[in-house]
C-alpha positions in Angstrom: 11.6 -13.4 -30.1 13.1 -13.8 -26.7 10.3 -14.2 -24.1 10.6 -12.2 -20.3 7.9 -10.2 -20.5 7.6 -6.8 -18.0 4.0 -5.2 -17.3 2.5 -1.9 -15.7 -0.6 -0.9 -15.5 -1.8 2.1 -14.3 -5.3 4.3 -13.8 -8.0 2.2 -12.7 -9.2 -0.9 -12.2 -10.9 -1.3 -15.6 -7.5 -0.6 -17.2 -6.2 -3.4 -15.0 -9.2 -5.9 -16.8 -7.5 -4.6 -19.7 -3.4 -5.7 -18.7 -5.0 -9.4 -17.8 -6.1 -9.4 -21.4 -2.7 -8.5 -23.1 -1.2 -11.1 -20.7 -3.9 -13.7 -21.5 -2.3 -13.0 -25.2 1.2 -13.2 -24.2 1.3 -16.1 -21.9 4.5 -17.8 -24.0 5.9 -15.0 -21.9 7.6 -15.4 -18.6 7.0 -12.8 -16.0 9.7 -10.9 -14.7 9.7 -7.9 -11.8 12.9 -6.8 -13.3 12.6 -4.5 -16.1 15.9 -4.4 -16.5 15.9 -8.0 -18.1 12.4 -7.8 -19.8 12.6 -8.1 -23.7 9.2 -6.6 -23.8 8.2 -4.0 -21.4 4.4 -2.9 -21.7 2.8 -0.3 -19.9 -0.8 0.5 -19.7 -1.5 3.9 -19.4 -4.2 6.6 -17.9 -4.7 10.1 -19.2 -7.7 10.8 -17.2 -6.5 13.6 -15.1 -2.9 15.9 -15.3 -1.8 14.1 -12.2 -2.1 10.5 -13.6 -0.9 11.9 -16.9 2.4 13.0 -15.7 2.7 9.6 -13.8 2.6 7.6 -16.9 4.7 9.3 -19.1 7.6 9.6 -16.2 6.8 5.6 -15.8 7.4 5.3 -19.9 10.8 7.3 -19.6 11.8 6.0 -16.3 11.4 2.5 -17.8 13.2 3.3 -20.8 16.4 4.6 -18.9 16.6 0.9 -17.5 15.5 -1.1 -20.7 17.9 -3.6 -22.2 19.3 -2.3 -25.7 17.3 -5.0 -27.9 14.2 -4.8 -25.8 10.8 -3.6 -27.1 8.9 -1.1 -25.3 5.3 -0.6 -26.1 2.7 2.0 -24.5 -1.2 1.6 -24.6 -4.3 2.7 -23.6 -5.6 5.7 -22.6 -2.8 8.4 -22.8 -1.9 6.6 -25.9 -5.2 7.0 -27.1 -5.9 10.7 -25.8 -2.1 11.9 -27.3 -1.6 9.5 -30.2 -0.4 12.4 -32.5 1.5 14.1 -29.8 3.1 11.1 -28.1 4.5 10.0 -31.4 6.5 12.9 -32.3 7.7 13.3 -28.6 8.8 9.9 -27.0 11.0 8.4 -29.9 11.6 5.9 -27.0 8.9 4.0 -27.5 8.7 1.4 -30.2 5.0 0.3 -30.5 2.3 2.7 -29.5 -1.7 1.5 -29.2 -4.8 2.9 -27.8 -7.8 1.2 -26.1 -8.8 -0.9 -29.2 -6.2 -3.2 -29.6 -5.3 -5.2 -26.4 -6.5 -8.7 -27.7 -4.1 -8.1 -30.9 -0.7 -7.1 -28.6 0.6 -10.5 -30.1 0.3 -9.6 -33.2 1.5 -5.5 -32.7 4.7 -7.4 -31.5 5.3 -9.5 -34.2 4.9 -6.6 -36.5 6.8 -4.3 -34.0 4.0 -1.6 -35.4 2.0 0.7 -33.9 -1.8 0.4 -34.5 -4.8 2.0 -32.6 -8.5 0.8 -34.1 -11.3 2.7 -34.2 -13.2 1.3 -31.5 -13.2 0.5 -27.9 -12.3 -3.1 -26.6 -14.6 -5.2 -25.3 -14.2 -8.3 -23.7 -15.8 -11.3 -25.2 -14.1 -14.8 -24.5 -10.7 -13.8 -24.4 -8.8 -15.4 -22.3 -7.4 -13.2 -18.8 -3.9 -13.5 -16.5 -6.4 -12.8 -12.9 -3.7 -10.8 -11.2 -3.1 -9.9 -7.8 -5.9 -12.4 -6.1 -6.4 -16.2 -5.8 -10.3 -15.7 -5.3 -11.3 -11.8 -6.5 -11.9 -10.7 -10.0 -12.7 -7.4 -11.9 -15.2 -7.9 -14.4 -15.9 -4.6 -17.3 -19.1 -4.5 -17.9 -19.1 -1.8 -20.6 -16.5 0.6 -21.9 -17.3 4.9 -23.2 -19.8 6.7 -21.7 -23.0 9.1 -22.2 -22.6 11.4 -19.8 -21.7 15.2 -20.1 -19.7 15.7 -16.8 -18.0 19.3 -17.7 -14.3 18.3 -15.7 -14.2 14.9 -17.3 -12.7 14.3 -21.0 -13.3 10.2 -21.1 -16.3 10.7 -23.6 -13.6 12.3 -25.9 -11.6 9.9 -26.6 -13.6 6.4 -25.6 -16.4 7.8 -26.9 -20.4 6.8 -25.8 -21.2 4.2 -23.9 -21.0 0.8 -25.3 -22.1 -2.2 -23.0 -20.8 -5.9 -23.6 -24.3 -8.7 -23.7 -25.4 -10.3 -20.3 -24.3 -13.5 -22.0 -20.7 -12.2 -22.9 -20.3 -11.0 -18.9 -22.0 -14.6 -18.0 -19.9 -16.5 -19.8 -16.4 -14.5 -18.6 -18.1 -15.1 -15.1 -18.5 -19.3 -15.1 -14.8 -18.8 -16.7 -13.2 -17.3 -14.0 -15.4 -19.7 -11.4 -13.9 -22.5 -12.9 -10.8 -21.2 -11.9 -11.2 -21.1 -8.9 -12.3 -17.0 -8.3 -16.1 -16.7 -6.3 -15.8 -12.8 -5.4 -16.6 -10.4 -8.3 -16.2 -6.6 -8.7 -18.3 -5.1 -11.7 -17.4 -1.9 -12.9 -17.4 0.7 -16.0 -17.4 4.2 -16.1 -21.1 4.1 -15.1 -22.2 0.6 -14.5 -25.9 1.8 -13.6 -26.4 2.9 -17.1 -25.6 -0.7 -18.6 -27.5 -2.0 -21.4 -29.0 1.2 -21.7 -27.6 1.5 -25.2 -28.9 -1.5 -25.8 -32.6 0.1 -25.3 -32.6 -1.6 -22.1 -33.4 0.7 -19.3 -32.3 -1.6 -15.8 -30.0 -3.4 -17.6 -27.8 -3.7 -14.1 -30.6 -5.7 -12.5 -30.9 -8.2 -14.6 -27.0 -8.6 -14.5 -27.9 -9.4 -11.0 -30.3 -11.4 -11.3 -28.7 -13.1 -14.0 -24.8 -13.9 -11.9 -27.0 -14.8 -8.8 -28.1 -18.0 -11.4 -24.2 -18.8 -11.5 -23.5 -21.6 -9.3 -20.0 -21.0 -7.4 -20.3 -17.0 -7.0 -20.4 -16.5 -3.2 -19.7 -12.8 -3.1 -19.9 -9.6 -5.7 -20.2 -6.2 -5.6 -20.8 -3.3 -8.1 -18.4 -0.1 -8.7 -19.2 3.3 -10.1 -22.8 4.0 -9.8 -23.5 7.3 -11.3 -26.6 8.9 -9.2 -28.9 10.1 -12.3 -29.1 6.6 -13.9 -29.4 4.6 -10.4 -33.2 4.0 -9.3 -34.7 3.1 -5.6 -35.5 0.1 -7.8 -32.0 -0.9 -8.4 -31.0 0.0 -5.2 -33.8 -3.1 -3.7 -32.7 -5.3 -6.4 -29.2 -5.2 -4.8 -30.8 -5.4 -1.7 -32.8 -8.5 -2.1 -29.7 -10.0 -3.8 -28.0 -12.9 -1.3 -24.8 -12.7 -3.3 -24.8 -8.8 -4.1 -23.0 -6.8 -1.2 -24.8 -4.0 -0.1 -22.0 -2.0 -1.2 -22.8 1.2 -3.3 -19.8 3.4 -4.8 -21.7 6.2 -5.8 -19.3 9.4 -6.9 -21.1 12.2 -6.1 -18.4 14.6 -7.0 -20.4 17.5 -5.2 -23.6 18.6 -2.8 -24.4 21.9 -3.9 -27.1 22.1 -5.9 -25.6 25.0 -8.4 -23.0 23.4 -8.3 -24.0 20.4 -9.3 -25.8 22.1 -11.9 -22.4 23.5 -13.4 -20.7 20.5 -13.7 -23.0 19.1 -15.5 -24.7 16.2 -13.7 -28.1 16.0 -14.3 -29.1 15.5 -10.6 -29.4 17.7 -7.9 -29.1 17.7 -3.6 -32.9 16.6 -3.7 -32.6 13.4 -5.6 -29.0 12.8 -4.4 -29.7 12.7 -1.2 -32.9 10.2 -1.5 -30.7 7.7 -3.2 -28.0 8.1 -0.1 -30.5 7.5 2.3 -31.9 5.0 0.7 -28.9 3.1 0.5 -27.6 3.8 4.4 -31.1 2.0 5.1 -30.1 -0.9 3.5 -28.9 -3.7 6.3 -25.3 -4.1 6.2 -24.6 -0.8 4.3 -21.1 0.1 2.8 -21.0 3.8 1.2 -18.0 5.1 -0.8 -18.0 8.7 -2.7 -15.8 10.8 -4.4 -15.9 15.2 -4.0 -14.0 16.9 -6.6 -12.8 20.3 -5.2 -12.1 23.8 -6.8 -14.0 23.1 -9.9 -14.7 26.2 -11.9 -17.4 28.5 -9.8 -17.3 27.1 -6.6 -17.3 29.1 -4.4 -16.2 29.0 -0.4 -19.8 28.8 0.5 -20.5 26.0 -1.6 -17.2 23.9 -0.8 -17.6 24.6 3.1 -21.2 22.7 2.4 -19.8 20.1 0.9 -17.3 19.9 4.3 -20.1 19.7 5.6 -21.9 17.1 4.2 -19.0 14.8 3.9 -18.0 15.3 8.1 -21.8 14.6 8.8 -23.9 12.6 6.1 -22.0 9.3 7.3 -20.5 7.8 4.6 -17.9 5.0 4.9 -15.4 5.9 2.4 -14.5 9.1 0.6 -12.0 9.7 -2.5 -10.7 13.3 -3.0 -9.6 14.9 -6.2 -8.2 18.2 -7.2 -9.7 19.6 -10.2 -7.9 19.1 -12.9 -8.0 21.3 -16.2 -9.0 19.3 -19.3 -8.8 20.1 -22.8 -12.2 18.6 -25.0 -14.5 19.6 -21.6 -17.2 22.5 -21.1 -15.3 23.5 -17.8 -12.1 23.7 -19.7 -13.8 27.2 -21.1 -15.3 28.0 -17.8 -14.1 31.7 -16.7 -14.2 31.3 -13.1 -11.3 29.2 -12.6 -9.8 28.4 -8.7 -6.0 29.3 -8.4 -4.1 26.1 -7.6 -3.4 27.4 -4.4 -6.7 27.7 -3.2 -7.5 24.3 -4.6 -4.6 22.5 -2.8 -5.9 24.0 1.0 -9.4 23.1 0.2 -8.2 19.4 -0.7 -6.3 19.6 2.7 -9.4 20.8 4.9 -11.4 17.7 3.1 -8.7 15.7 3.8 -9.0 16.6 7.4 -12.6 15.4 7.1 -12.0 12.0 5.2 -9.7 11.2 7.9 -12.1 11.6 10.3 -14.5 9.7 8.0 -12.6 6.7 7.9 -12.0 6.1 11.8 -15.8 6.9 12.7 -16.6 3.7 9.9 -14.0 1.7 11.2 -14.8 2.5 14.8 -18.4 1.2 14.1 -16.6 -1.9 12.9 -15.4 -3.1 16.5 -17.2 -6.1 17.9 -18.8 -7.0 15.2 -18.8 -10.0 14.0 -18.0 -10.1 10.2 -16.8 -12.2 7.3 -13.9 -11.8 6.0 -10.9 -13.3 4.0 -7.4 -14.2 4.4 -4.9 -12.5 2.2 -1.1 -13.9 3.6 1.1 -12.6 6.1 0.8 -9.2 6.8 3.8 -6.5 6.3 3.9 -5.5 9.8 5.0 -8.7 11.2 5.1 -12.9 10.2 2.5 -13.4 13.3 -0.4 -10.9 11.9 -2.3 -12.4 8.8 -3.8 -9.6 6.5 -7.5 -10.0 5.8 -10.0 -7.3 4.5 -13.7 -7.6 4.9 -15.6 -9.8 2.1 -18.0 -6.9 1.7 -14.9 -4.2 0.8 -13.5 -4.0 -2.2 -10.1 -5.3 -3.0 -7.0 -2.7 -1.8 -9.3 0.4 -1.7 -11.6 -0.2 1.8 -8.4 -1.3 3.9 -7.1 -4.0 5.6 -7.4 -6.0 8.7 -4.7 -7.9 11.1 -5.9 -11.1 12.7 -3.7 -11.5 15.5 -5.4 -14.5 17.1 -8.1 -17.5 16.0 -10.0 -19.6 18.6 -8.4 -22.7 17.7 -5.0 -22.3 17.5 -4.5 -26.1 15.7 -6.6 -25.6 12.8 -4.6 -24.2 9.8 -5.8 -21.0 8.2 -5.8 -20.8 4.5 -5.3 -18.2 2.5 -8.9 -17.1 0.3 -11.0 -18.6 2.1 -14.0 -16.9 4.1 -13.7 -17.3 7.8 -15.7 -15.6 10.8 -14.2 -13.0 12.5 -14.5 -10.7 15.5 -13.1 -7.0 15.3 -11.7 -6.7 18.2 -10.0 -3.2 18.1 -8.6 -0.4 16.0 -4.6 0.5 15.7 -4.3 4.0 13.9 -6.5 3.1 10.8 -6.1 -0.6 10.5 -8.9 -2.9 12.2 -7.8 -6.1 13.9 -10.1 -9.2 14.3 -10.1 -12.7 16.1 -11.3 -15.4 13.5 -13.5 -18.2 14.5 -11.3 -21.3 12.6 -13.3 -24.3 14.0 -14.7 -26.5 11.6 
């Protein structure tokens, strides 16, 4: 078999974990940016919402229109996974299809050029990752599935309930990576506060705290995806006693209202939602992300213009946005009270307004400070400016930062490493910082 190898991955970051493993598998293969000399193209796909749908499959045929003849094309994961039956019959351009149970066996799918989806999930446990797109940052899955009953979200249909890899398995993928080299860690799953609690372990999360803080060589982590009716005030200290743990707490709300919180089935109201957020913005050194889904089925104007609200005014540092999109295999694909598009797509736009607004008041906050934060390379903008981002943000999603001067203009700057900086000012929504270089 001929050996340039072509990869997309696509969806989220846990999807990513999953690519690294298939390249892990395949790394007789050389890398190429160029599909059109790849003799294996792969592409990792989402089918969580209609929008990411429709990217993947016009990624699969786009890719297909610039394949070589004799190249192999397979598509995995989710979409795969979601639309096995349907996908098969419908994209004769594909050559090997697989879902989300298979990525440690993508050797072997190609050198049976057969398509094979297992029944189960994959889990990582010792195999061996490609780290892409950082020198010193990992992602790290701490469980795939999930046990939640969210009506707008179809994951639990086709990953199923929630099944959490051991401490020891994430421990052991954790001194791995080190070894290489990587010291900042991001955990995530679909909902990383309920970890281990299939395991009959009820705060599974803190002991994976307290359990990476024993790892000698991991300066920095943070945890993704906390979902607000398995997280605790108890959790919430143990990250904040933690000296390697940010106090960084992505918690997607989705909504504020009360009913409609209710209707979407997330076994938490305002009352207890709101303790938790406080909670956390008490926390020294506090980073708060969210996510607001709009137009869901019964929500009314009066209950989106209080979720305006609450996103202009509760003071959170990030905020994600999504459309609601109409599932098949969820409770709110049967709901009656449906929002027209139209009214969804100007409520997204007045929210919009708001996370716009959002984003400078955080960053604003940002200037004079002093911080710590991490070069990435040379910025786009110009060969002078070095990108950086903040070692409390996570990778790609918080932002970036120029640094356009250091106090010691002989000492070389190196790339991953943690340096003191100043933020110095703001330029539309990009921070930039002095960094204090002397040894």
């Amino acid at each position: 078999m001929s050996n340039k190898l072509h990869v997309v991955s696509l969806g989220c970051n846990k999807n990513l974990v999953d690519t690294e493993v298939m390249m892990g598998r395949l790394k007789s293969f050389s890398l190429t940016d160029d599909a059109t000399e790849a003799d294996v193209i792969i592409v990792n796909t989402c089918g969580f919402i209609d929008a990411a749908k429709e990217e993947s499959v016009n990624t699969i045929l786009s890719l297909h229109d610039q394949r070589k003849d004799d190249s192999i094309l397979v598509v995995a994961g989710c979409l795969s996974e979601r639309y096995r039956e349907e996908l098969a019959e419908e994209m004769p351009e594909v050559d090997i299809f697989t879902g989300v149970g298979d990525y440690e066996r993508i050797d072997e799918l190609l050198a049976k050029k057969e398509s094979r989806f297992s029944d189960e999930v994959y889990l990582i446990d010792g195999a061996e990752r490609v780290v892409t797109g950082s020198t010193y940052h990992a992602y790290i899955k701490l469980s795939e599935g999930c046990n939640q009953v969210c009506s707008f979200c179809a994951i639990p249909s086709f990953k199923g309930k929630l099944n959490s890899r051991s401490l020891d398995s994430v421990a052991k993928e954790v001194k791995s990576l080190v070894k290489q080299g990587y010291y900042d860690f991001s955990f995530i799953s679909q909902d990383s506060s309920s970890y281990l609690r299939d395991k009959n372990i009820k705060d599974g999360l803190s002991l994976l705290v307290q359990r990476i803080e024993l790892i000698e060589g991991v300066k920095s982590a943070r945890i993704l995806y906390l979902y607000p009716s398995t997280t605790t005030i108890k959790l919430l200290e143990n990250i904040g006693k933690s000296k390697i743990f940010h106090n960084y707490f992505d918690m997607p709300i989705q909504h504020i209202n009360d009913d409609m919180l209710r209707i979407m089935k997330r076994g938490f109201g305002k009352e207890k939602t709101l303790e938790l957020l406080e909670y956390m913005k008490s926390l020294p050194n506090s980073f708060i992300r969210t996510s607001f889904i709009v137009g869901h089925p019964g929500e009314s104007e009066e209950m989106f213009e209080e979720m305006k609200e609450f996103a202009r005014d509760f003071g959170f540092d990030r905020i994600n946005i999504f459309e609601y999109s109409d599932e098949e295999t969820t409770s709110a694909y049967d709901m009656k009270e449906k929002i027209d598009e139209d009214t969804i797509h100007e409520r997204a736009e007045l929210l919009e307004e708001v996370q716009a607004e959002v984003l400078q008041k955080s960053l604003e906050s940002e200037i004079g400070k002093e911080v710590e934060i991490v070069i990435d390379g040379e910025s786009e903008e110009h060969e002078f400016l070095l990108s950086a981002k903040e070692l409390i943000w996570a990778p790609e999603i918080d932002g970036e930062i120029y640094v356009n001067d250091r106090t010691d203009d002989e000492a070389e700057i190196e790339y991953g490493k943690v340096y003191t900086a100043k933020i110095t000012s703001i330029v539309g929504d990009i921070l930039t910082a002095t960094v204090d270089n002397k040894e």
